[in-house]
N, C-alpha and C positions, 0 to 999 in steps of 0.2 A: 365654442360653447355659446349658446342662444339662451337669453332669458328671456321668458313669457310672464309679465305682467299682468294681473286681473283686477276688477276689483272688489271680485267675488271672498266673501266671509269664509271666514275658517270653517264655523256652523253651516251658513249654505253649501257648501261642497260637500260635507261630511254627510249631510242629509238628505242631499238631491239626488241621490243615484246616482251620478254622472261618471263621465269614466273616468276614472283616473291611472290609467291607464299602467294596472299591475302588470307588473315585472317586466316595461319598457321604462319607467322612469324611477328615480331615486327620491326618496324622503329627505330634507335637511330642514332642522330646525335653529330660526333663529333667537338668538335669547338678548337679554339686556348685557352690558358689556362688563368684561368680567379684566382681572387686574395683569393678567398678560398682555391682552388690546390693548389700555390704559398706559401700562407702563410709568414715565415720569408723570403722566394727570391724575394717576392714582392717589388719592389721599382718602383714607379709610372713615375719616368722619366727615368728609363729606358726602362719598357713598352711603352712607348710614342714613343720612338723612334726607339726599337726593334721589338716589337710588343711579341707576346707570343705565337708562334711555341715552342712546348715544345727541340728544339734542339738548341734553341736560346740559352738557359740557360745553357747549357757547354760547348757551341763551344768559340774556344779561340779570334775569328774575328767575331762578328755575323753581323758585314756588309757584312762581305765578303760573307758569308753564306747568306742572304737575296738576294746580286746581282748573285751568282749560283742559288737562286732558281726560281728566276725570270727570268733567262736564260732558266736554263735548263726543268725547271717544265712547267711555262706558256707559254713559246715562242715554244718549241720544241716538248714539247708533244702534242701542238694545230697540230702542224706541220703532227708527225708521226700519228695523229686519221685521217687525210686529211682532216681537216677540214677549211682549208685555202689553198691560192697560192699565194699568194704574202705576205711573210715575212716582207717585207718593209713596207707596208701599214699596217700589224695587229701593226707592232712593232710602229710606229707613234701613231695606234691609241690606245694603251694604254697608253702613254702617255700623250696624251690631255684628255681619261678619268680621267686620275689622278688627272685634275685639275676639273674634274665634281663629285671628293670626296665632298660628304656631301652637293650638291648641285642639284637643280632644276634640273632635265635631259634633256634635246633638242637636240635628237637627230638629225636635220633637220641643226642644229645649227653647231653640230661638223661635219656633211659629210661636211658643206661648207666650213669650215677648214680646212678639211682633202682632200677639191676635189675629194670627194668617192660618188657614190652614195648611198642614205639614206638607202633604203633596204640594203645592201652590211652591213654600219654600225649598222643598225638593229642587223642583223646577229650574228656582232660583241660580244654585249652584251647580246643577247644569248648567247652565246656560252660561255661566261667568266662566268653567269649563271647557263649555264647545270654544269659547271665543279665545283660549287663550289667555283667558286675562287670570285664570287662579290654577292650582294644583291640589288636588287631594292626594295624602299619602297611604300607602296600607302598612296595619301593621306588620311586621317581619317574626310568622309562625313555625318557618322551618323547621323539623323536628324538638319543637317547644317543648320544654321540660318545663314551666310553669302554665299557668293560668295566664292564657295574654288576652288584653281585651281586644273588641272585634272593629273599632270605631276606627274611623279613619281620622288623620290630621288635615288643616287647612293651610292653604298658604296664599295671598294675591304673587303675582309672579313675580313682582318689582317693589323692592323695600321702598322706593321714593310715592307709588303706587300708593302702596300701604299707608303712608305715612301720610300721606291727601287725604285719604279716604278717611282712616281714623277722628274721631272729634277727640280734641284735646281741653283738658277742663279743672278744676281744682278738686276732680274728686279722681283723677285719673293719674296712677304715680309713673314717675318717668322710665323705674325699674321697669312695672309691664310692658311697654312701649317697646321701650331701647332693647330688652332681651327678645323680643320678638323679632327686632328689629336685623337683629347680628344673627339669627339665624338663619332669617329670610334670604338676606346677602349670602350667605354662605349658601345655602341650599341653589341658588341663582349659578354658582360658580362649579358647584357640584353636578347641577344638569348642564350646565354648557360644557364644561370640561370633560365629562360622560359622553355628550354628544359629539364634540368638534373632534377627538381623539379614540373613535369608535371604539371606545373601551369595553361595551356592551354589559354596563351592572343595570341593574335592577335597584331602585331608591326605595327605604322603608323607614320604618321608626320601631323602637322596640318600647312596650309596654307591659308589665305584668297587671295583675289583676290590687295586686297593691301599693301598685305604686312606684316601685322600682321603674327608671325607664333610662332613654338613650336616643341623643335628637333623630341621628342617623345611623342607617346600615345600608349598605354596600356590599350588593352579593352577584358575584356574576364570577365568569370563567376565570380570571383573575385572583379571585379570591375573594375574602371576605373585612371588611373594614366596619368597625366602629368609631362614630364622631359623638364627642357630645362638646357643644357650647356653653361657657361660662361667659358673663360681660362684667364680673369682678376680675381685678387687677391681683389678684392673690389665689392661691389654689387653698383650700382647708380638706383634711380627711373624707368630710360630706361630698366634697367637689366630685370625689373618686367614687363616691357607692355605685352608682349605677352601672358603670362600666366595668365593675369589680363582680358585679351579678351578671351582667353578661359575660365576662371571660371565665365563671364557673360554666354556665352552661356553653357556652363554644370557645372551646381551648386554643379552637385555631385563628382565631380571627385578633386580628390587628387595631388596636387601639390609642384612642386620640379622643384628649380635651385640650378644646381648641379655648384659649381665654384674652382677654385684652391688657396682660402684662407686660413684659420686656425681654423676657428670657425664657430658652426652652429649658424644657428640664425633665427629668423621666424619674416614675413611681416605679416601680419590677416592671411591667412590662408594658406599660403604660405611658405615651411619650405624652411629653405637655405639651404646647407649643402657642407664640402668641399667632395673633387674629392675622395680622400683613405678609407672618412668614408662610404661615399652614397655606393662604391664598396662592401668596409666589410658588408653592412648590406641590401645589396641588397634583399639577401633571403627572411628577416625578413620584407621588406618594403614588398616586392610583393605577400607573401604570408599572 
């Protein structure tokens, strides 16, 4: 096996025409390291807050390594592709994304924020997109039986990522943070494990028009799986609504709240399970 090295952008390839030479060579995507690679270096709050760049794990500062990579990786290299002009404005607006971690997208919402116009922010998340460096999700409409809204979700790809980018501040509570936080991870483990194990699902989010929702779906040949994250240590009746309104409308599909307590435990058809197990045994659940 030969590897070819480049040091050609995800975005310049994708946008230059070149060949890439369909159906002689194979796709693999690599992701940040997930808690089977990790094994005994796993320990979940520090992923939470590191995130899992596999150089996180022997740098002696890995803050300090996350705020150079976020310098010099996402700021500068948007810079040298030319893919931007006004540094000030991208740099603003990665930070008000950060706070569209794990949330509803509007972008119409953040240019008036940002006093950009909307195209311009468009752009923006493009371009953090091409590179790799964020995920938009769709919502999951297959034959909907409610009102689902049409907006996608955000995500940067790497919770330690995230957790750079974000400004932290005494008007900012650690709840929003941290539950964004544990999805992000999770979602990280959900695409590589999708990936590494060509399971071939498809990643969604479920949303109704009122508000009922559900972090993840998973629909592909395999079947159909619902996830929703809690980052409370205890499950309450509310924990279940949402996954309670999705298995009215799909009977068949397989459910999971994933929370950061100590023990599994299962509602009718609904397993619970803590955050370290549902990781370990992701493979085995999905396939």
């Amino acid at each position: 096996m030969r590897f070819l090295l480049t040091g050609s952008t995800a975005r310049g390839l994708r946008r230059s025409g070149v060949n890439l030479l369909a159906g002689r060579a194979l796709t693999y995507h690599m992701h940040p390291l997930i808690e089977q690679e990790l094994d005994q270096s796993f320990h979940i709050s520090q992923v939470l807050r590191y995130g899992s760049l596999p150089s996180i794990f022997d740098h002696a500062d890995p803050e300090k390594y996350l705020q150079s990579y976020v310098q010099t990786y996402i700021r500068e290299e948007v810079i040298q592709e030319g893919l931007i002009r006004n540094i000030s404005a991208f740099a603003r607006f990665l930070e008000t994304a950060s706070f569209s971690q794990g949330q509803i997208l509007n972008i119409s919402e953040i240019a008036r924020e940002l006093s950009l116009n909307r195209l311009l922010v468009s752009a923006y998340f493009d371009i953090l997109e091409d590179l790799l460096l964020a995920i938009r999700i769709l919502p999951f409409t297959h034959r909907a039986k409610r009102k689902i809204i049409a907006h996608q979700k955000f995500y940067f790809f790497d919770v330690g990522v995230y957790n750079a980018i974000r400004p932290r501040g005494p008007l900012d509570t650690i709840q929003e943070a941290e539950g964004a936080g544990l999805e992000t991870f999770f979602l990280q483990s959900l695409r590589a494990v999708n990936d590494y194990y060509s399971l071939n699902y498809s990643i969604f989010f479920w949303r109704t028009a009122i508000g009922q929702e559900v972090d993840f779906i998973l629909y592909g040949p395999r079947g159909l799986y619902a996830f929703e994250l809690k980052r409370s240590e205890k499950i309450t009746p509310k924990s279940l609504k949402g996954l309670k309104s999705f298995g009215q409308d799909y009977p068949e599909a397989k459910k999971f709240l994933i929370y950061q307590g100590e023990h599994p435990q299962y509602h009718g058809d609904i397993t619970i399970l803590p955050i370290t197990e549902a990781l370990h045994t992701l493979p085995e659940i999905l396939a």
